[in-house]
C-alpha positions as CSV (number, residue, x, y, z in Angstrom):
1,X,92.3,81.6,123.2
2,X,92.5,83.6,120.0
3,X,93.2,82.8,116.9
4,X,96.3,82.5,115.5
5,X,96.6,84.7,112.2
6,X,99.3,84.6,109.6
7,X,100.5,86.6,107.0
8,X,98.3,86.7,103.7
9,X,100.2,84.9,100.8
10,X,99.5,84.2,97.1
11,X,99.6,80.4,96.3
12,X,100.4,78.3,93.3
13,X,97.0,77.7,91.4
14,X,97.8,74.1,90.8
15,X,99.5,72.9,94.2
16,X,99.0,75.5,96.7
17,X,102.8,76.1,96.9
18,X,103.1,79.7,98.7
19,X,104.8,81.4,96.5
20,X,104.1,84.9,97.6
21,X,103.4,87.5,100.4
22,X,100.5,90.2,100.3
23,X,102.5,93.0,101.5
24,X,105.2,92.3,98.4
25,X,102.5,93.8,96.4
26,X,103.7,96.7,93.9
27,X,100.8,96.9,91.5
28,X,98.0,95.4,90.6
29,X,97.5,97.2,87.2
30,X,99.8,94.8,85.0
31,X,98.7,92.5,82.0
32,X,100.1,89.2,81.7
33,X,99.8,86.3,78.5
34,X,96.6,85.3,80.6
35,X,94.7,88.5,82.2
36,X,95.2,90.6,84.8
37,X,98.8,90.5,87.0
38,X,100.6,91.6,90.0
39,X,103.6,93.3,90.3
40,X,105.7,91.7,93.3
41,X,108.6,93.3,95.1
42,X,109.8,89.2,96.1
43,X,108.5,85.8,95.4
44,X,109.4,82.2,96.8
45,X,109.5,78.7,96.3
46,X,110.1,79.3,92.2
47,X,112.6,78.2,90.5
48,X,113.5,80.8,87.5
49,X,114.2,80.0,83.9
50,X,116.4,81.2,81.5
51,X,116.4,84.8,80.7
52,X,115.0,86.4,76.8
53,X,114.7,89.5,75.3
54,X,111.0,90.2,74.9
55,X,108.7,92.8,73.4
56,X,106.2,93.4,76.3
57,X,103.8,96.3,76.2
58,X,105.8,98.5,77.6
59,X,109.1,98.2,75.5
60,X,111.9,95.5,74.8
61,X,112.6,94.0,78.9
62,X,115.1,90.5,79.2
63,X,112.9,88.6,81.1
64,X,112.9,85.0,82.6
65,X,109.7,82.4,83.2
66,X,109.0,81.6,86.5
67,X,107.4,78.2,87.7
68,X,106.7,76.9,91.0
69,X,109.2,74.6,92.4
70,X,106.8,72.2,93.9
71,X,104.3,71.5,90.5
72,X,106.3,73.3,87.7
73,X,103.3,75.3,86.9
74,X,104.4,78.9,85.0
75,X,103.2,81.2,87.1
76,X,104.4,84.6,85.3
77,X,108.2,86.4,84.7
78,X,111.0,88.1,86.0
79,X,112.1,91.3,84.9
80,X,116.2,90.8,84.1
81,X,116.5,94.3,82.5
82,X,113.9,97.1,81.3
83,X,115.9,99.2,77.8
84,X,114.0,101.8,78.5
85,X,114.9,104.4,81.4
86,X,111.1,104.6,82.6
87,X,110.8,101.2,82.8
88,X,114.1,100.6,85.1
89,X,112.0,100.5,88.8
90,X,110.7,97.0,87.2
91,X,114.2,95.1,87.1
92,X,114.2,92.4,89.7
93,X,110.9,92.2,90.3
94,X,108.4,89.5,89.4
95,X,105.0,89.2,87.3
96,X,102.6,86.7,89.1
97,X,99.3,86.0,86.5
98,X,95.9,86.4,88.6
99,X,95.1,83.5,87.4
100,X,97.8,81.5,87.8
101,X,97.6,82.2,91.9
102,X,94.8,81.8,94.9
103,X,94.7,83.6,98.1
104,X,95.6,82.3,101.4
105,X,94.5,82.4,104.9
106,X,92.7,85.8,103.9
């Protein structure tokens, strides 16, 4: 019998919460507080905090924290609001820091 394969997901570093999907990748080419980041279309199993104007790299964004819902661990941001016009396509989206997540059944 063969074996039974499931999606790829990202998991929380700390508890191995899945907390998001391989194929909700946008880009891999973002910085975060900590390294390296991933741009995701979607995440789950976070819980979001509340939202703050900060200067990012790329110009003033409202942004909110976003932590597992299992550990509590931060595990990057959510874009509330890009000022800038070139920076719109990032509202809604989420920031997940490399380091922050481990891959799963890859």
């Amino acid at each position: 019998m063969g074996e039974v394969v499931g999606p790829r997901l990202y998991s929380c570093c700390n508890c191995r919460n899945h907390v998001a999907l391989h194929d909700d990748i946008i880009s891999k080419a973002f910085q975060g507080r900590h390294g390296r980041a991933f741009l995701f279309s979607h995440a789950m199993n976070v819980n979001v905090g509340p939202k703050e104007d900060r200067n990012l790299m790329t110009g003033l964004h409202t942004v909110a924290d976003v932590y597992c819902c299992d550990c509590h661990e931060v595990l990057g941001w959510k874009y509330e609001r890009a000022y800038e016009e070139t920076q719109k396509y990032k509202e809604g989206k989420f920031i997940l820091e490399k380091s922050r997540i481990v891959k799963e059944n890859w």
